[in-house]
Each structure stands twice: as structure tokens, then as C-alpha cells.
C-alpha positions as CSV (number, residue, x, y, z in Angstrom):
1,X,-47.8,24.9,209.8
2,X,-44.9,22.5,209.0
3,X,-44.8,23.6,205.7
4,X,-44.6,27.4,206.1
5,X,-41.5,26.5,208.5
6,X,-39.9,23.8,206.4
7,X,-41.2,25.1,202.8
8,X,-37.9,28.0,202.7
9,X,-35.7,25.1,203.6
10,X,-37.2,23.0,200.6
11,X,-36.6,25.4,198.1
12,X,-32.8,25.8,199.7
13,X,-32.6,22.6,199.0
14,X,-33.4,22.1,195.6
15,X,-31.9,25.2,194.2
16,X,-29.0,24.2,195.7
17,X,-29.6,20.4,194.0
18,X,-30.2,22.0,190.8
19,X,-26.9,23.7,191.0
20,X,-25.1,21.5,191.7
21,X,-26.6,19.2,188.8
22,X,-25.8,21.7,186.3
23,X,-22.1,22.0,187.4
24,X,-21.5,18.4,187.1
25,X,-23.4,18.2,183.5
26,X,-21.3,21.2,182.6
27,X,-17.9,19.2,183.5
28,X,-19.0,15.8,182.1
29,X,-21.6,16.1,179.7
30,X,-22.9,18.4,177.3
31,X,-22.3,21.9,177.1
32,X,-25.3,24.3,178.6
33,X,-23.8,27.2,178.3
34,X,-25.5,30.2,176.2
35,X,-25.3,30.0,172.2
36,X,-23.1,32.9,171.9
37,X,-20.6,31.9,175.1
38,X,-19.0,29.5,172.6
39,X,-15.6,30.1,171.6
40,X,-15.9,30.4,168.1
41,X,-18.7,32.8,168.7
42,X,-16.4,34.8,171.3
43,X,-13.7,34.7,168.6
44,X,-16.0,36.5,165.8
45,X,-16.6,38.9,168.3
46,X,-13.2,40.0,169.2
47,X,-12.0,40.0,165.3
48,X,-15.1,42.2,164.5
49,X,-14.3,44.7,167.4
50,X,-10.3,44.6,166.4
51,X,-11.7,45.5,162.5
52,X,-13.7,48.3,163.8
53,X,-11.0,50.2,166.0
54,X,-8.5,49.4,163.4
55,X,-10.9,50.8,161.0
56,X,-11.3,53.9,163.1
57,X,-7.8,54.2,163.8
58,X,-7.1,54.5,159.9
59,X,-9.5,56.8,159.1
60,X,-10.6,58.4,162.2
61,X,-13.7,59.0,164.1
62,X,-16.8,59.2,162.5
63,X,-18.5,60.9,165.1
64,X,-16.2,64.2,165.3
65,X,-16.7,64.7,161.1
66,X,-17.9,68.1,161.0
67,X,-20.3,67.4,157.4
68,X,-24.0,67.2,157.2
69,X,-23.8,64.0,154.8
70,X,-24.4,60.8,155.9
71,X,-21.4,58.3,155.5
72,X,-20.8,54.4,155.9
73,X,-18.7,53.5,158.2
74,X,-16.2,51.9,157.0
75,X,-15.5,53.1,152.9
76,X,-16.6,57.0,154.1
77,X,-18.7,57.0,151.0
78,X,-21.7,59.2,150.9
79,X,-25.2,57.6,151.3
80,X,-28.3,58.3,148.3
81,X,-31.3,60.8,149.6
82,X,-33.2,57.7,150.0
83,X,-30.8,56.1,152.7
84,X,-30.7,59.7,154.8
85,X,-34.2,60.2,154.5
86,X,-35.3,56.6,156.2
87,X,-32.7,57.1,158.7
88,X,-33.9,60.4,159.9
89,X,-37.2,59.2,159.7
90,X,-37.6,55.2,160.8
91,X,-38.3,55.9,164.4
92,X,-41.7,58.9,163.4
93,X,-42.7,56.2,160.2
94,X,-42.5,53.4,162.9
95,X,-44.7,55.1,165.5
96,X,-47.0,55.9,162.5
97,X,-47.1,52.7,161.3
98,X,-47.6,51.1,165.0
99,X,-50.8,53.6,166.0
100,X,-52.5,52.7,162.5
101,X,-51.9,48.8,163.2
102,X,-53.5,49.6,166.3
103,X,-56.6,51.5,166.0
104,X,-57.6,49.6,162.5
105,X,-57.1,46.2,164.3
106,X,-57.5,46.4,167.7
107,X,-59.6,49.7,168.8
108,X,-61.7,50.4,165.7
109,X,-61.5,46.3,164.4
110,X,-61.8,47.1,160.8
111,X,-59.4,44.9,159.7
112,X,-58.7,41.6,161.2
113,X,-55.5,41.0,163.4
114,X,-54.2,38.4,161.5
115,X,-54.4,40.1,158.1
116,X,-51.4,40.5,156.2
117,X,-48.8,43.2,156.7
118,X,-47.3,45.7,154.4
119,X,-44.0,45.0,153.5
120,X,-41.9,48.7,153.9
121,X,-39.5,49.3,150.9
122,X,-37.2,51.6,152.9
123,X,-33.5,52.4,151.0
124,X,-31.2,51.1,153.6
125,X,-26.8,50.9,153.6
126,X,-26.8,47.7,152.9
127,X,-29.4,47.2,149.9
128,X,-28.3,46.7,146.6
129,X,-29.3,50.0,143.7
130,X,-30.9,49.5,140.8
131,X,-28.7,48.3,138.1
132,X,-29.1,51.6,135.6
133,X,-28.9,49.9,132.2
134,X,-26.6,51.1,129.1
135,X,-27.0,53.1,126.1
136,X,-26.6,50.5,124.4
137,X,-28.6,47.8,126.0
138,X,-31.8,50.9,126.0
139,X,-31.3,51.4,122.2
140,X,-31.4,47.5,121.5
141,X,-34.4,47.0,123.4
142,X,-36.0,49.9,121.7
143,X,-35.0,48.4,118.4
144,X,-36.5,45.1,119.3
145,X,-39.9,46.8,119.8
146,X,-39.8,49.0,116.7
147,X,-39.3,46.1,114.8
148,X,-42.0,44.0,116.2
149,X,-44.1,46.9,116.0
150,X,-43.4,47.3,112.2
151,X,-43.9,43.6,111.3
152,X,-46.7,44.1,113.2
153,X,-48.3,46.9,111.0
154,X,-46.8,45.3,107.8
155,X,-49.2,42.0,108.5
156,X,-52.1,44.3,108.9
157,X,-51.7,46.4,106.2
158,X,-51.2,43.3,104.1
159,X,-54.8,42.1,105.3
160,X,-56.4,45.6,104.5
161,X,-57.9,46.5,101.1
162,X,-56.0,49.7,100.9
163,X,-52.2,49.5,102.1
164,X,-51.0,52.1,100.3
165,X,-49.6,55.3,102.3
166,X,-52.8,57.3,101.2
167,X,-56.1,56.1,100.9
168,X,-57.3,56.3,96.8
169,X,-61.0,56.9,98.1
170,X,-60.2,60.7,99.5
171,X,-56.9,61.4,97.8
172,X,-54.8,61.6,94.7
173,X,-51.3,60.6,95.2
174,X,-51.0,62.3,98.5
175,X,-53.2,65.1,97.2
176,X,-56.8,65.5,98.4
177,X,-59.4,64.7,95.6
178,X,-60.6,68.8,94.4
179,X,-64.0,68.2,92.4
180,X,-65.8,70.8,90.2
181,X,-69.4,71.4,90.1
182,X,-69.4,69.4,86.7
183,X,-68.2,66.4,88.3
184,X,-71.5,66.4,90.3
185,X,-73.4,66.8,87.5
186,X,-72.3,63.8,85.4
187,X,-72.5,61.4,88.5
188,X,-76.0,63.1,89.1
189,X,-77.2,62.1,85.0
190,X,-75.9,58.9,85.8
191,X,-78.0,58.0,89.0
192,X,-80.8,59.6,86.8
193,X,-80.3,57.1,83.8
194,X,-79.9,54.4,86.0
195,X,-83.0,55.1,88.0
196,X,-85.0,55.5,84.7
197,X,-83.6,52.0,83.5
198,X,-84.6,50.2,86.3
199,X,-87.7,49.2,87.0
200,X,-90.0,49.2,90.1
């Protein structure tokens, strides 16, 4: 019983204690205040916002442009396909993404819950594109290869019996070998004497 009367006065009490602890720490010690209630964080904020209405002063509103393309901010340039198409679409791909995560892990448990997530690859404004490299730059690459490719076929031709651009055994300087029926019949007398000579 005393403590359902005096338990409210209690907690009076030291709320107002802790209060009051807090002031005096704030005034003598340490600061305790949130991270971004710091001046120098207050003062980043107010030179952003001035940049942004000044921006929007200069160039207008971006929200009253009567175009279908997608623009940055602050240089009006058009964004790529790639940048509109994960914009429109982030919020359905994220549901998607969040209801799979869900019934493989947690409903259905065929994957475990601490297996590794995959990492999206979504064009956004501020990623860097590709680097397209040069003529120049292609053509000297494709040189490069050609030329290992030909040392490489020079070192095996070198190892082969035959390295010339036609092979002697079917062709005739470039031609293709055309026998006669007498040709068949002199290498057929030879086998003939030859198998005579021989003995067995």
C-alpha cells in the first residue's frame, strides 16, 4: 500500500533529479546534445539549403518542367535509360526482392537466414559510366593480340613437319594432286614386286 501511494511521487522525483543532472552537465561539462545539433553540423545544413533555393532560383523549378525526361537537379542534364528505369521501378523491385527474402528464408526455409545477399547493380545519378575506350586504344589492343596470335602460329608451324601454306601430301603448289589411272598401275607393279621379293 505505501508504495502504490508514494511510488508516482518517486518517479516525480527522479525524473525531475535526472533533469536537473542533465542541465547542469550540459552547462559545465560535456556536451549531450544530439550529433547533428552541433553547430558545424547546423551550418552544413543551412549552406546546403541556401545552394538549393539559389539553385532553383537560377534555373527554376524542377517540378513545374512540362518534359517526360528525367533530369538532375542541379546541371538539368538528362539521365541514361538505365537511371529512369530503376527510379520508376525501385519501390515494385524492392517489394519483389523483400517477399522472395521472405518466403525462401523464413516461410519455406530453403535457404538459411544468414546466407549471403545479392548485391543489386542498379544505374543510379550519382554512379560513375563506363569509361567507353578509343579507336585507338581498341585498335592497339587488337594489334597486341594478332601479333601474339601470329608468333603463336609461327612457333607451331615451325615444330610441324609440313609448314608450308599447302600441305605437299594432297596438293601441288596450291593445286590438288589429279592422278590418272596409270599412276595406279605403276604404284600397284611396285607393291607386287615388292611383295614377290620379300619373303615369308
Amino acid at each position: 500500500m505505501r508504495w502504490m501511494v508514494a511510488g508516482p511521487e518517486m518517479a516525480r522525483v527522479i525524473f525531475e533529479e535526472t533533469v536537473e543532472s542533465i542541465k547542469t552537465k550540459q552547462i559545465k561539462g560535456p556536451d549531450v546534445k544530439h550529433h547533428e545539433q552541433v553547430k558545424s553540423v547546423q551550418g552544413t545544413l543551412t549552406k546546403d539549403v541556401k545552394s538549393l533555393c539559389d539553385t532553383m532560383e537560377e534555373m527554376g523549378n524542377p517540378f513545374e518542367e512540362q518534359t517526360s525526361d528525367l533530369l538532375v537537379l542541379d546541371t538539368r542534364d538528362i539521365v541514361d535509360d538505365g537511371v529512369v528505369h530503376t527510379v520508376r521501378n525501385v519501390q515494385k523491385l524492392g517489394k519483389e526482392q523483400h517477399t522472395s527474402f521472405v518466403e525462401s528464408r523464413l516461410h519455406n526455409r530453403t535457404e538459411s537466414l544468414f546466407s549471403p545477399l545479392k548485391r543489386n547493380k542498379y544505374q543510379l545519378f550519382s554512379c560513375p559510366q563506363p569509361a567507353t575506350k578509343s579507336d585507338e586504344k581498341q585498335k592497339i589492343t587488337s594489334l597486341k593480340k594478332n601479333c601474339a596470335l601470329f608468333f603463336r602460329l609461327y612457333v607451331s608451324c615451325q615444330i610441324r613437319h609440313e609448314n608450308q601454306s599447302y600441305t605437299p601430301s594432297l596438293s601441288k603448289f596450291g593445286n590438288l594432286h589429279s592422278g590418272t589411272k596409270a599412276d595406279l598401275d605403276v604404284s600397284k607393279k611396285h607393291i607386287l614386286l615388292h611383295l614377290k621379293r620379300s619373303p615369308m
